[in-house]
C-alpha positions as CSV (number, residue, x, y, z in Angstrom):
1,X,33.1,-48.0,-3.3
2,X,34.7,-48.8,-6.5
3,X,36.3,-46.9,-9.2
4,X,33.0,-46.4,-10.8
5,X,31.2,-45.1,-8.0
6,X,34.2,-43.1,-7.2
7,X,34.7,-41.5,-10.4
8,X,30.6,-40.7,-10.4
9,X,31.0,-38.9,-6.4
10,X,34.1,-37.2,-8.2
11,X,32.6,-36.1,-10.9
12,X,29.4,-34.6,-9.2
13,X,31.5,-32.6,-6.9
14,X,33.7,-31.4,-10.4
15,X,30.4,-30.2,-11.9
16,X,29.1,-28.2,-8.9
17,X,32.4,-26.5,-8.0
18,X,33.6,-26.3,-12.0
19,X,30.6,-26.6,-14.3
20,X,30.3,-29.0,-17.2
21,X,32.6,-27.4,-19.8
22,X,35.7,-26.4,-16.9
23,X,36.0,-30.0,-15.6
24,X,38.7,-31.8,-17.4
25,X,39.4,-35.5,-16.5
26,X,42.3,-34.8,-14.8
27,X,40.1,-33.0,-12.6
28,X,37.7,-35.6,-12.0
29,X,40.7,-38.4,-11.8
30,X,41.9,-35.8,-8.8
31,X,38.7,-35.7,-6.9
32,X,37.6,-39.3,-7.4
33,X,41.1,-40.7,-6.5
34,X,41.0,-42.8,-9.4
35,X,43.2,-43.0,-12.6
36,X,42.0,-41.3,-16.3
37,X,41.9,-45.1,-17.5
38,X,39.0,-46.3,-15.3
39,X,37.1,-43.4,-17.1
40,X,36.9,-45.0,-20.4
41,X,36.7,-48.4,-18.5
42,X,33.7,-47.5,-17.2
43,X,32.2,-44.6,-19.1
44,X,33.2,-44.5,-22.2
45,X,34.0,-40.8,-21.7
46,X,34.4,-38.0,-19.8
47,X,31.4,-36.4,-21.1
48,X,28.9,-39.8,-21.2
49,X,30.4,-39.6,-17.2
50,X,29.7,-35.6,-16.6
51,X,26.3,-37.1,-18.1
52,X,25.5,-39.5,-15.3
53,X,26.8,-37.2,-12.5
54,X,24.7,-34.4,-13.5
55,X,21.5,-36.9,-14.2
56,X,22.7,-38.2,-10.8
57,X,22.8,-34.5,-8.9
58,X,19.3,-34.2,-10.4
59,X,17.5,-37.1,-9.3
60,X,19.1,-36.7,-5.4
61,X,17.7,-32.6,-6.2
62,X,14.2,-33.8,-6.6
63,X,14.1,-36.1,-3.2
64,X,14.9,-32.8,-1.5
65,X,12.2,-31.2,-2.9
66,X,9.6,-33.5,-1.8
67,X,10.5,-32.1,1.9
68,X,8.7,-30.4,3.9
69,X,5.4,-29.8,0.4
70,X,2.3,-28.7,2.4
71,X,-0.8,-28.3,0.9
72,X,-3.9,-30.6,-1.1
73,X,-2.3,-32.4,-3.8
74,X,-3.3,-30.3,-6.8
75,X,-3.8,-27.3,-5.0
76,X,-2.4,-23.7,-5.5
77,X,-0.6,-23.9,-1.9
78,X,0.7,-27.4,-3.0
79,X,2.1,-26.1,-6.4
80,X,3.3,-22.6,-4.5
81,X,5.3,-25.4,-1.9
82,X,6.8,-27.2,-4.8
83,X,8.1,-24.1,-6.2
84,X,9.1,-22.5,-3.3
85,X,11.2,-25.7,-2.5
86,X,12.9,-25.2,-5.5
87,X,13.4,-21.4,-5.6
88,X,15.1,-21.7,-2.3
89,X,17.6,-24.2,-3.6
90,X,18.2,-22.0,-6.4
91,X,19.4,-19.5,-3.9
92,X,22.1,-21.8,-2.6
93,X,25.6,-21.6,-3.7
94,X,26.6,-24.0,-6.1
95,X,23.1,-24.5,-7.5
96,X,22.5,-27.3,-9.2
97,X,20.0,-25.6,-11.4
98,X,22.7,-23.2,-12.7
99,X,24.9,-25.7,-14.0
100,X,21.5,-26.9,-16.2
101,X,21.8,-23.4,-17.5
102,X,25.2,-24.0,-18.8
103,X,24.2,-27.9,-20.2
104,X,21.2,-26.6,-22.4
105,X,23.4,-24.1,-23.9
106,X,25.5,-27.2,-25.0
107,X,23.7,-29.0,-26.4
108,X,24.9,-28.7,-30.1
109,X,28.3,-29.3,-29.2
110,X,27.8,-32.6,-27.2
111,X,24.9,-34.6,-29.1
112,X,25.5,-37.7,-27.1
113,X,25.5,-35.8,-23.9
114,X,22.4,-33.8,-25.3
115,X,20.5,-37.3,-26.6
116,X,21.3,-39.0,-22.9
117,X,19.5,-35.8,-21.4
118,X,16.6,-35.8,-23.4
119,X,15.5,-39.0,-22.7
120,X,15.4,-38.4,-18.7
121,X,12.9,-35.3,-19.8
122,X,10.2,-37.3,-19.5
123,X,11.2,-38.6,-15.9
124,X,11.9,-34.9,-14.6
125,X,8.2,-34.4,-15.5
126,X,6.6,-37.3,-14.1
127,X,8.9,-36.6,-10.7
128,X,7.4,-33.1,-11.0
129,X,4.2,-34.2,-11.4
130,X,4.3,-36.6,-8.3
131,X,5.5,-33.5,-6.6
132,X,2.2,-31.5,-7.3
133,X,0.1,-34.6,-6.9
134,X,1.2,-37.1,-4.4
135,X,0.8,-39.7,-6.9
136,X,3.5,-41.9,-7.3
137,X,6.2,-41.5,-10.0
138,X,5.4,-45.1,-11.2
139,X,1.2,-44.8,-11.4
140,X,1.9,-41.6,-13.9
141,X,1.2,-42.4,-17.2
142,X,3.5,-41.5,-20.0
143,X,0.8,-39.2,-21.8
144,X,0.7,-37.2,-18.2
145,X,4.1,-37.0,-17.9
146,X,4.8,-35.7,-21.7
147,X,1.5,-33.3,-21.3
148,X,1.6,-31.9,-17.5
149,X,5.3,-33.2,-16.8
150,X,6.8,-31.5,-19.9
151,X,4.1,-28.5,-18.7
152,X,6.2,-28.3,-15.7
153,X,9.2,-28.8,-17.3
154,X,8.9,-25.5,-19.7
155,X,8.1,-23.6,-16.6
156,X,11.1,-24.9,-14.6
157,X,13.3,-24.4,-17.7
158,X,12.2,-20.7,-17.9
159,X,12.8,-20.1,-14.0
160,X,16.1,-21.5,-14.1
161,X,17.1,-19.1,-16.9
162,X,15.8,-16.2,-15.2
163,X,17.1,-16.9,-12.2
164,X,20.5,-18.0,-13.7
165,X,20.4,-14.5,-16.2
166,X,19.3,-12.1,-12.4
167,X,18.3,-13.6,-9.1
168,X,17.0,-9.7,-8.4
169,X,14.5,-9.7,-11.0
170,X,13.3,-13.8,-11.4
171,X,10.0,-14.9,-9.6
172,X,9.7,-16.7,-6.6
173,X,6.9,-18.8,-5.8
174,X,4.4,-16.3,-4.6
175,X,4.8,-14.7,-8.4
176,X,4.6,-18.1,-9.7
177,X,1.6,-18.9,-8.0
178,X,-0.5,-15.9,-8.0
179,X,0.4,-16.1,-12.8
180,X,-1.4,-19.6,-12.2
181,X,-4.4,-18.4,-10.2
182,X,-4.6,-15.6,-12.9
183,X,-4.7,-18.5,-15.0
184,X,-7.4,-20.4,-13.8
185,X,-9.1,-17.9,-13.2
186,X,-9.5,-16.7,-16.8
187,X,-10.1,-19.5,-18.7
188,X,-13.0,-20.1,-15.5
189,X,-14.3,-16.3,-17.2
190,X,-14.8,-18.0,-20.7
């Protein structure tokens, strides 16, 4: 690898073990092996580089989560898979999802960082909705993916903050699933 990948690898491992806001560039510089001058070189920044190594942590997240989804594309036992997928990896130490947590909060004092983020939005919610419909990323439209992708989007932003604020009390996928049915079921009523 070269000093970019290098400093990208580094970087991911910073943000997991550090969080966005604790990783200096010396830091990153340690773990990557490289110097603070190939930063700049080829980032620009340490934070435009944070940027790409948590958009980077996020896109390998979301090829676990397509493991092991059972279930009719569509269906409530697909959707409950999906989430359960993503519940357990909340659980983990070192969750990826947690560090999200901690890069919304920012997003006032980084507006490049912030800018950079929003724009993959719309790519979390077309992987998401892939996820629930075994269609592929690339035959999702762009209105599905900023109606039903940004759909799913809310809902994972509001899990991660519950589970980030107490794992005890968030939902898991059961909860998640059986608030959907409810769902359904009453705008079926009407």
């Amino acid at each position: 690898m070269g000093h970019r990948e290098d400093l990208l690898e580094g970087a991911k491992r910073c943000l997991l073990q550090k969080g966005f806001l604790r990783t200096t560039a010396r830091d990153v510089v340690k773990e990557s092996g490289t110097n603070l001058a190939s930063i700049g070189y080829h980032y620009g920044s340490k934070d435009a580089l944070l940027a790409q190594a948590y958009l980077a942590l996020v896109e390998e997240m979301s090829f676990e989560g397509e493991a092991g989804v059972g279930g009719a594309p569509g269906s409530l036992e697909r959707f409950r898979a999906v989430w359960s997928n993503i519940v357990d990896s909340m659980r983990r130490p070192g969750s990826l999802w947690r560090l999200s947590m901690e890069i919304v909060t920012m997003g006032d004092q980084l507006p490049e960082v912030r800018d950079q983020l929003s724009r993959a939005q719309r790519e979390g919610g077309r992987g998401l909705v892939s996820l629930m419909t075994s269609v592929p990323e690339e035959e999702i439209s762009d209105e599905t993916a900023d109606t039903l992708g940004r759909f799913y989007m809310t809902l994972m932003s509001g899990l991660i903050s519950q589970w980030t604020f107490d794992p005890k009390t968030a939902p898991d996928a059961e909860t998640l699933t059986e608030g959907l049915r409810q769902i359904v079921e009453g705008l079926t009523e009407n």
